[in-house]
C-alpha positions in Angstrom: -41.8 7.8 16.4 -38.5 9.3 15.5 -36.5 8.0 12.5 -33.2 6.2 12.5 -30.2 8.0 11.2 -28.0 5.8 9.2 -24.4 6.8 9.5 -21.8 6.0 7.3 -18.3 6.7 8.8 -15.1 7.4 6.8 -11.6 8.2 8.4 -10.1 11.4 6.7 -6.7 10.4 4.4 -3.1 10.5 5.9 -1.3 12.9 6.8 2.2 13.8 7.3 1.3 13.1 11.3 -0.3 10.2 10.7 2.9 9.1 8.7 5.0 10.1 11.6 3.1 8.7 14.2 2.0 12.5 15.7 -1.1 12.8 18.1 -2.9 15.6 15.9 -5.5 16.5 17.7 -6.8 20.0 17.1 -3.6 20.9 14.7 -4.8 22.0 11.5 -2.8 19.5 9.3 -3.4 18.9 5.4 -3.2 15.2 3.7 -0.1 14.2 2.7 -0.1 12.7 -0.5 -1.3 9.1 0.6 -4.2 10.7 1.9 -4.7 12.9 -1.0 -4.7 9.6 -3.2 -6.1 7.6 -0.7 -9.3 10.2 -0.8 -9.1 9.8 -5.0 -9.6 6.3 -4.7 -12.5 6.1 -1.8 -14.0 8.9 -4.3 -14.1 6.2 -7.0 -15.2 3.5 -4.9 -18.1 5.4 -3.6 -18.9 6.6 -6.9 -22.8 6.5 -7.6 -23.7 6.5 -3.8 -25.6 9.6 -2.5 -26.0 10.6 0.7 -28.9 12.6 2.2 -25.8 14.7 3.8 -22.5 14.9 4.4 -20.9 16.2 7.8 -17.7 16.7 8.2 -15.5 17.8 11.1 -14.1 21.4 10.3 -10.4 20.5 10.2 -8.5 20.9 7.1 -7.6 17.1 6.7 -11.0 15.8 7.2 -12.4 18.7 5.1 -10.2 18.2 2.4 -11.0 14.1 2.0 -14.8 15.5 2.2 -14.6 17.7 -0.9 -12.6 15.3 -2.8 -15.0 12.0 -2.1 -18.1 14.0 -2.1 -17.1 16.4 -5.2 -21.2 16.5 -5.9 -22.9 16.2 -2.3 -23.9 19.2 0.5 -21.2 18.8 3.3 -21.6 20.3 6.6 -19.0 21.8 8.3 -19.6 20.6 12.4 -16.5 21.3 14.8 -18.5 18.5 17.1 -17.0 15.8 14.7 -13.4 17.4 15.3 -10.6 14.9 17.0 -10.3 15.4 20.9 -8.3 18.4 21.9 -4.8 16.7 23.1 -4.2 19.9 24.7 -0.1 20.1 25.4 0.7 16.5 23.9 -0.6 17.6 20.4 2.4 16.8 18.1 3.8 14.3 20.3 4.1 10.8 19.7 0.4 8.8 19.9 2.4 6.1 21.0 3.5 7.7 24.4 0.2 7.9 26.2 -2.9 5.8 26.9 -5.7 6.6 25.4 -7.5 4.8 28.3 -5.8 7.2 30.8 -8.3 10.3 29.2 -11.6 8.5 29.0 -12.7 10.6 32.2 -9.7 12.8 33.1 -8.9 16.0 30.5 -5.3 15.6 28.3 -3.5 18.4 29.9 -4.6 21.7 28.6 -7.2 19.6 26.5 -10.3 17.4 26.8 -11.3 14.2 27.9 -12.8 11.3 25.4 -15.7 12.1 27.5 -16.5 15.7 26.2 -15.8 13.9 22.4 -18.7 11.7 23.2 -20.8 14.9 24.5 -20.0 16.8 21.6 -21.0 13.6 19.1 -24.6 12.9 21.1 -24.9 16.7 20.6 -24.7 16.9 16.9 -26.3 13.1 16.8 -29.8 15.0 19.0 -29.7 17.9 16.4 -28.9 15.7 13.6 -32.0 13.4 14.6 -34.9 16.4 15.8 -34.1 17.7 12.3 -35.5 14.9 10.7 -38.7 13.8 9.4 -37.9 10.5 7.5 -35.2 8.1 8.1 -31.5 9.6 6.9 -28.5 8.5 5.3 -25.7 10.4 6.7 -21.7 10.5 5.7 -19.7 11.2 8.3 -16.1 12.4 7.4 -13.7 12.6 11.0 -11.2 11.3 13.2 -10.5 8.5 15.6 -11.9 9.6 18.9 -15.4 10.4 16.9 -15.7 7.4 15.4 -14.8 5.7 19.3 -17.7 8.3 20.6 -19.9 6.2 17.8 -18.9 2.9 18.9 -20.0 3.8 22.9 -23.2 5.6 22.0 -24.5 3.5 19.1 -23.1 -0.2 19.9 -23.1 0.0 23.7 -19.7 -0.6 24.2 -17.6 0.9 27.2 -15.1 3.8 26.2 -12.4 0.2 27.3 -13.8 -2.0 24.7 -14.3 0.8 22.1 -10.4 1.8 22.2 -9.2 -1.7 22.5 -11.1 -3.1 20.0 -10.7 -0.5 17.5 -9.1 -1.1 14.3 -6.6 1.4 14.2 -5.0 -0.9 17.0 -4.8 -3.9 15.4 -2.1 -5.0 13.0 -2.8 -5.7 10.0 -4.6 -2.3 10.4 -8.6 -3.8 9.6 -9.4 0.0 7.6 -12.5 -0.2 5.2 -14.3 2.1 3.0 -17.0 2.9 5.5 -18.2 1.7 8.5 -22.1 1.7 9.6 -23.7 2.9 12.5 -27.6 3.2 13.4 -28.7 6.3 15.7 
């Protein structure tokens, strides 16, 4: 029998974007410094809690909220946890397009949520044949990973997953981890 991976999710910190209300995507952009304090205190929430491992997508802002809340831990660098390419509307307004539009169909220029979910079951497979005993895993990424976790690990459709996540609901319902089972 194969063992269960127990996942742990955290959101990377701010970032100027994120303050601005700017689709990301595959951009490159640092915390500002909310995220960089935000990432301090996670640190000292979490403190004492070890991880069998720590993956995080390879993009500086999640990178950078990995090293500072897991100063002591091995963290993987995976471009599979990166946030879906938004192709030509990265650095546009998040609010101006549907994420619902780009379950199935490509962002122009980019991918689809889709090939974010492909990528994820990817590194989940690898993750999983790797192991021998049953793993606790931190996961350090971005929205439309964390919505690939929510289809493949709670059975929800890629509809329910967006609508119901928590970055669409105000007051915004963010928590210091969220748990998944694989």
């Amino acid at each position: 029998m194969t063992p269960t991976i127990q996942i742990t999710y955290f959101v990377h910190g701010t970032t100027t974007d994120n303050e601005l209300g700017i689709a990301s995507g595959h951009s490159d952009v640092g915390l500002s410094e909310l995220g960089f304090r935000q990432s301090n205190e996670l640190r000292e929430k979490l403190k004492g809690k070890q991880f069998d491992l720590v993956v995080s997508s390879d993009l500086l802002r999640a990178r950078q909220t990995a090293k500072i809340v897991f100063p002591n831990q091995t963290i993987e660098f995976d471009s599979r946890l990166k946030e879906c390419d938004y192709g030509s509307l990265t650095g546009s307004k998040a609010s101006q397009f549907d994420l619902n539009e780009y379950v199935e169909k490509p962002f122009p220029k980019g991918e689809s949520y889709l090939n974010v979910e492909e990528r994820v079951k990817s590194l989940l497979e690898e993750l999983k044949e790797k192991s021998t005993t049953e793993q606790k895993l931190a996961f350090v990424s971005h929205q439309a990973p964390q919505l690939a976790l929510e289809v493949l690990t709670k059975n929800k459709t890629w509809k329910e997953a967006v609508e119901q996540d928590w970055r669409q609901k105000t007051p915004k319902e963010w928590r210091p981890g969220w748990a998944y089972q694989y």
